[in-house]
C-alpha positions in Angstrom: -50.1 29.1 -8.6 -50.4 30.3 -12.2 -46.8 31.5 -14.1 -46.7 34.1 -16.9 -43.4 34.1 -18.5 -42.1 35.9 -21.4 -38.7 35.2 -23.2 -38.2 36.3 -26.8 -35.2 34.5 -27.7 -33.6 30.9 -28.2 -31.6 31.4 -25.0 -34.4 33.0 -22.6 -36.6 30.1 -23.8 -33.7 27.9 -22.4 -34.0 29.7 -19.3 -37.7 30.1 -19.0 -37.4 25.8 -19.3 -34.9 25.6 -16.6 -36.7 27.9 -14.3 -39.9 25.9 -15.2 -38.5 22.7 -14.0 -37.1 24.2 -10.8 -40.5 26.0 -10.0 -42.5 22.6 -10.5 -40.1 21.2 -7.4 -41.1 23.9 -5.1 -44.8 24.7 -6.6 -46.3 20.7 -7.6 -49.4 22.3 -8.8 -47.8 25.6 -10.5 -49.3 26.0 -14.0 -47.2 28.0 -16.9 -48.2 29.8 -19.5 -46.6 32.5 -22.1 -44.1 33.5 -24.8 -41.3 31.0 -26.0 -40.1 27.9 -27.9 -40.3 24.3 -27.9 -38.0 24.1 -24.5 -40.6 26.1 -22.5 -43.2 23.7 -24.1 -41.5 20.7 -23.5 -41.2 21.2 -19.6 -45.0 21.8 -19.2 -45.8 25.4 -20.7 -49.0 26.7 -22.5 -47.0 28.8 -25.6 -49.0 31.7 -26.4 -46.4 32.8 -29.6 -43.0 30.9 -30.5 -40.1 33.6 -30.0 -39.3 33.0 -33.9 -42.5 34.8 -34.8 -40.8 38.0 -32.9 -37.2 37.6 -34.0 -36.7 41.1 -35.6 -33.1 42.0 -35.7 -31.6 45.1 -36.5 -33.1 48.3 -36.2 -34.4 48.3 -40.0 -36.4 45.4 -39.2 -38.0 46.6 -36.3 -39.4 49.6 -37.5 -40.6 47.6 -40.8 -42.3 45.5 -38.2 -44.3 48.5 -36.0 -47.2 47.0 -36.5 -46.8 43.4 -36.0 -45.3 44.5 -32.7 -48.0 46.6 -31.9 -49.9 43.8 -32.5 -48.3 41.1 -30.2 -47.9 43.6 -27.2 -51.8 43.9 -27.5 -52.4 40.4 -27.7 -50.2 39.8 -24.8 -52.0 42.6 -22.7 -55.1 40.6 -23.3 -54.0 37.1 -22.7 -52.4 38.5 -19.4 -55.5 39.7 -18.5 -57.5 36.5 -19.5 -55.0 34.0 -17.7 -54.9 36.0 -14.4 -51.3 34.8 -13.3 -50.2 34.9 -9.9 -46.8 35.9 -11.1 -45.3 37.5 -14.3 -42.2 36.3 -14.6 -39.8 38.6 -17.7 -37.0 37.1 -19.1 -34.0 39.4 -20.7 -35.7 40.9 -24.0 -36.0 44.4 -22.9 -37.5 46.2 -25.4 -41.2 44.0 -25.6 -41.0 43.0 -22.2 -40.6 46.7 -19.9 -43.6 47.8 -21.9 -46.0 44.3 -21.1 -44.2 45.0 -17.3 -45.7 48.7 -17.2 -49.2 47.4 -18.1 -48.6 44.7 -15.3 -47.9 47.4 -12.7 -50.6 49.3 -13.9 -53.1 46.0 -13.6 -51.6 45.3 -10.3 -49.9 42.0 -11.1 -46.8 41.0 -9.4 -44.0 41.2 -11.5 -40.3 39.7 -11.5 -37.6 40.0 -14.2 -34.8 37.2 -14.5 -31.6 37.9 -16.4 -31.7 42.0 -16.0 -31.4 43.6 -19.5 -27.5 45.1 -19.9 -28.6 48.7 -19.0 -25.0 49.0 -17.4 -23.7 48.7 -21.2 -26.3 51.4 -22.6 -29.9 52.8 -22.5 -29.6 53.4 -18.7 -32.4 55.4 -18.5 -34.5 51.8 -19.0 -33.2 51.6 -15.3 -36.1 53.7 -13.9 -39.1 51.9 -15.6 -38.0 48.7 -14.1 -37.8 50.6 -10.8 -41.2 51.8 -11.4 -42.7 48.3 -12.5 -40.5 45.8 -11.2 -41.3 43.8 -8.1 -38.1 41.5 -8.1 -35.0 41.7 -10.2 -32.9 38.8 -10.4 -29.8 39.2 -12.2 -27.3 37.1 -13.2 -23.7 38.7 -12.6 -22.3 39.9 -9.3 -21.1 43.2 -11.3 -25.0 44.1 -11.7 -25.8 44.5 -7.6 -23.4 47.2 -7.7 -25.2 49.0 -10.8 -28.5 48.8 -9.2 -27.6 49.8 -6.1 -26.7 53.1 -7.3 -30.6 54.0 -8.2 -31.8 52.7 -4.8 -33.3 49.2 -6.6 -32.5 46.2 -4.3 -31.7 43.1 -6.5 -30.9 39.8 -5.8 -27.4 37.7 -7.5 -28.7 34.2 -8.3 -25.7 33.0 -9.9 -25.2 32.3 -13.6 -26.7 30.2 -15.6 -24.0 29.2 -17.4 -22.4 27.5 -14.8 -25.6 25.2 -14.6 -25.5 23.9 -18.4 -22.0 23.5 -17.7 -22.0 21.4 -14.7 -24.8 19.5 -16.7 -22.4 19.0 -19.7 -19.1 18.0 -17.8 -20.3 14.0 -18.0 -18.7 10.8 -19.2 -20.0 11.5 -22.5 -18.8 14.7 -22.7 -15.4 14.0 -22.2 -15.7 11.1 -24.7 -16.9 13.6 -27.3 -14.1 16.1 -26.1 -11.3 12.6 -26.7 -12.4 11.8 -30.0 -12.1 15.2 -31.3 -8.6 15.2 -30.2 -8.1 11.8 -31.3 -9.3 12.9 -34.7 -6.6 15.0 -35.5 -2.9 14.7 -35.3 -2.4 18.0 -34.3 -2.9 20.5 -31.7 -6.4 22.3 -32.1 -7.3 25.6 -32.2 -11.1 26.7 -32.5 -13.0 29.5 -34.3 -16.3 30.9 -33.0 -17.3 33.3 -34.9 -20.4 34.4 -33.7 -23.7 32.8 -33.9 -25.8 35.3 -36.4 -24.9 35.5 -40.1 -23.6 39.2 -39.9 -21.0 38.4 -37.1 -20.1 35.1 -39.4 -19.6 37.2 -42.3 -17.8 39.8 -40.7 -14.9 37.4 -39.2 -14.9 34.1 -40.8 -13.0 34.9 -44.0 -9.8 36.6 -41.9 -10.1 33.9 -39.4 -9.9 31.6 -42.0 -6.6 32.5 -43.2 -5.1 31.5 -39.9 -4.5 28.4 -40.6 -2.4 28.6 -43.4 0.0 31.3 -40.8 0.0 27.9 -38.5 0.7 24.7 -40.2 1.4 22.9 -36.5 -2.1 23.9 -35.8 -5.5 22.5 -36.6 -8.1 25.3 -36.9 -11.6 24.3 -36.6 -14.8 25.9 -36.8 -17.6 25.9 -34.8 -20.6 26.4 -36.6 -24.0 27.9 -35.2 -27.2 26.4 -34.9 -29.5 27.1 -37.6 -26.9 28.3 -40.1 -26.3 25.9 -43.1 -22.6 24.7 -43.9 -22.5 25.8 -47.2 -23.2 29.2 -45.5 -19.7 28.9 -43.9 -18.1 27.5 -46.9 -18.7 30.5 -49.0 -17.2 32.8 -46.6 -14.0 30.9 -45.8 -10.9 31.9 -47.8 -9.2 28.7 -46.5 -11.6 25.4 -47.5 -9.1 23.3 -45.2 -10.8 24.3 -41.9 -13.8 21.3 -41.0 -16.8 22.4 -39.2 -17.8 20.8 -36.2 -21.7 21.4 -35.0 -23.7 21.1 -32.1 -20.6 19.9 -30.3 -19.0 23.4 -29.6 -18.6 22.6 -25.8 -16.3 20.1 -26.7 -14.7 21.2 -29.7 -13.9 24.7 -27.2 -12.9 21.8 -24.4 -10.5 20.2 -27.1 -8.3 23.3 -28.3 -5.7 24.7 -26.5 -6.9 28.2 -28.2 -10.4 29.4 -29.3 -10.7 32.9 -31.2 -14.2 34.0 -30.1 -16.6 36.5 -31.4 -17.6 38.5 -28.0 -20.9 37.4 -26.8 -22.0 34.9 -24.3 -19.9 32.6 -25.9 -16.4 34.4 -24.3 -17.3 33.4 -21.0 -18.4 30.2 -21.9 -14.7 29.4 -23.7 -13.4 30.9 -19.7 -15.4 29.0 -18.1 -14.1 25.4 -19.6 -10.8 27.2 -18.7 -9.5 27.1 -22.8 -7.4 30.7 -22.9 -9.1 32.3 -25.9 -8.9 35.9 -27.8 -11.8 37.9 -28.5 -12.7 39.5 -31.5 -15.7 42.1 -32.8 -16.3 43.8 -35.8 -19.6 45.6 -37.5 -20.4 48.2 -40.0 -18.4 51.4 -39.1 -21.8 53.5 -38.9 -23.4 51.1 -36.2 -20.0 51.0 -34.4 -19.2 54.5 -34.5 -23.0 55.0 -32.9 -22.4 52.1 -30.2 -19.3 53.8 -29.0 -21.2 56.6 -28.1 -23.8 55.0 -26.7 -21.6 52.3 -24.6 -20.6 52.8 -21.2 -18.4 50.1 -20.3 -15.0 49.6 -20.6 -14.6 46.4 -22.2 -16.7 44.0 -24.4 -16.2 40.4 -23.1 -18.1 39.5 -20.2 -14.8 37.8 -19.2 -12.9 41.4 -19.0 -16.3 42.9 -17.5 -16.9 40.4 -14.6 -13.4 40.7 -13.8 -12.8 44.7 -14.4 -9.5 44.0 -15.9 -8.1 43.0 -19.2 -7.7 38.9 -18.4 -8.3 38.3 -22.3 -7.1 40.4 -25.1 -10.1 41.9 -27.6 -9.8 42.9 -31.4 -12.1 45.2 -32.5 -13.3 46.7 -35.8 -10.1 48.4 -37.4 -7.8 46.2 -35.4 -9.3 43.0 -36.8 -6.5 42.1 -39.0 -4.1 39.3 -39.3 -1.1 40.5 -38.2 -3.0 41.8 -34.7 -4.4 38.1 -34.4 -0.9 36.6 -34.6 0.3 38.8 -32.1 -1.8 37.4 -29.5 -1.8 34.1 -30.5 1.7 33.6 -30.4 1.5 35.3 -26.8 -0.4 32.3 -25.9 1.1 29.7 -28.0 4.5 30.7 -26.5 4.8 32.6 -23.2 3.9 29.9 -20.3 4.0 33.3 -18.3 0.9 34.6 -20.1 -1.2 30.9 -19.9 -0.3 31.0 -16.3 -1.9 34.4 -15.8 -5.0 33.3 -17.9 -5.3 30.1 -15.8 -5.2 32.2 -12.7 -7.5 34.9 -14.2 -10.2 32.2 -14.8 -9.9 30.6 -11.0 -10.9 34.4 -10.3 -13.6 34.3 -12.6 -15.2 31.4 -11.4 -14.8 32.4 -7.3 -16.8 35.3 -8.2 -19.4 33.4 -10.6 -19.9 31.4 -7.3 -21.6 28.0 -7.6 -23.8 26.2 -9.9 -27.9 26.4 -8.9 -29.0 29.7 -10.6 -32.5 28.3 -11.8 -33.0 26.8 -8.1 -32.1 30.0 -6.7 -34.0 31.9 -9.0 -37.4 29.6 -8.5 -37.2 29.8 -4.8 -36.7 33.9 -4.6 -39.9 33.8 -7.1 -42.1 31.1 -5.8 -41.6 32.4 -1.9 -41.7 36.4 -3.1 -43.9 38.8 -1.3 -47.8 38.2 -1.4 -49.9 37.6 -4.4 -51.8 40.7 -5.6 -54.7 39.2 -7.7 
């Protein structure tokens, strides 16, 4: 069978590659084609447009960018329609892909969407249009069943991906990598993520910074992103004392006995390698005075939203401040009360996350769905 699938980011193009790999088990002569990076490409896919050629971020550069938009979604309608998949397969990236999904319905294609878009967080109206042009929804926290089931849209859990790169990771070299950080310093480590795009770095590494001068016992390191130079960091950080580890943040997170994390993905992956951790957010007071209206849940970690409790603390926007930080910290550095009720909330976490496999679930429910409409 012939695969159309469409990520527009680095980690959907992770995903579309996983997926890939799995459907080549089940489907020997599958054939992939479509919208991603060099991971996609790697595991056997035709690229139609690298995601970094659609990266718009922020609301400013979108509109700037109408027309270029206008002018991939057309491009995409016609290579849809020149490739004649069996199966469209969307990954996450909402806003392109619902409308390429309408056009699908439209053109009779069958259609399945993998890692749901977080309608449960805001724009929940986008709920119906994947009701109208969705064949299969496969989502990607247990938390989501429950949200579709109140508009009458069966979807299927597959697990989390997470717990696949994870369960890759967790090797001999790993925990080598993991030792020789630790052996590197002298002192108990604590790790800063603060976030992954430049605005989230600017807006929390210089206070984060100036933790480690409040904890002399302590090593603070930084993690830094992919992509972003470390002179970048360096510029931002009051205190110059704290090193920067890259492209080893799995281990530098498996190291620490604390990581300070910017909310994101990144909160449930400090969880899931079981490192207690506080959470931290802030962002211009105009966009996060609109995102509180538009916002529906209750918390901002996925760690606190899986579980539907408070398990890890968050600081956000005016509450980002030192003294706030230390106050937590020093919860976790010395109450053995409070680690014990993190270790215990992060057994939960994982019992609901269930097992690794996502990508082989998630290639089986697609390859094996319903009957092929063109």
């Amino acid at each position: 069978m012939k695969y159309y699938l469409i990520a527009g980011e680095a980690s959907g193009d992770l995903h579309g590659a996983n997926l890939i790999q799995e459907i080549k088990k089940i489907d020997p002569s599958a054939k992939f084609r479509g919208w991603g990076g060099d991971k996609m490409v790697e595991n056997g896919a035709e690229l139609v447009v690298h995601y970094k050629k659609m990266a718009f971020m922020g609301l400013t550069e979108v509109l700037k960018n109408l027309r270029t938009i206008d002018k991939f979604l057309a491009k995409c309608k016609d290579d849809i329609i020149q490739y004649r998949p069996d199966k469209i397969i969307f990954i996450d990236y909402p806003g392109f892909n619902l409308k390429i999904a309408k056009f699908a319905r439209q053109k009779n294609f069958q259609t399945h969407y993998y890692i749901s878009p977080k309608l449960w967080a805001w724009n929940t109206k986008r709920v119906f249009k994947i009701k109208a042009n969705i064949d299969q929804m496969l989502v990607i926290f247990p938390f989501e069943v429950e949200f579709y089931k109140q508009y009458n849209i069966d979807v299927k859990y597959v697990g989390n991906p997470l717990l696949d790169e994870l369960s890759s990771w967790n090797n001999t070299l790993s925990k080598t990598n993991v030792s020789q950080i630790k052996n590197t310093f002298n002192r108990p480590i604590i790790s800063l993520l603060p976030g992954s795009r430049k605005q989230e770095i600017i807006a929390h590494s210089r206070i984060l910074s100036q933790l480690a001068s409040i904890y002399p016992a302590y090593q603070f390191i930084l993690a830094g992103a992919p992509g972003i130079e470390n002179s970048f960091y360096e510029n931002l950080m009051i205190n110059k004392d704290v090193p920067i580890i890259f492209n080893n943040t799995y281990a530098l997170v498996k190291a620490s006995e604390i990581s300070i994390v910017a909310s994101g993905t990144a909160s449930l992956e400090v969880a899931l390698l079981k490192t207690p951790q506080v959470v931290v957010y802030k962002t211009s007071e105009l966009f996060y005075q609109v995102g509180k209206r538009l916002v529906k849940v209750k918390f901002i970690s996925l760690v606190n939203l899986i579980l539907q409790k408070s398990a890890v603390p968050e600081i956000i926007q005016k509450e980002f401040q030192l003294k706030r930080i230390k106050k937590e910290l020093d919860m976790l550095i010395h109450s053995a009360h409070k680690r014990k009720s993190v270790e215990n909330d992060y057994a939960k976490l994982h019992e609901i996350l269930g097992n690794p496999g996502a990508s082989t679930r998630a290639a089986k429910e697609i390859v094996n769905f319903g009957n092929i409409y063109v």
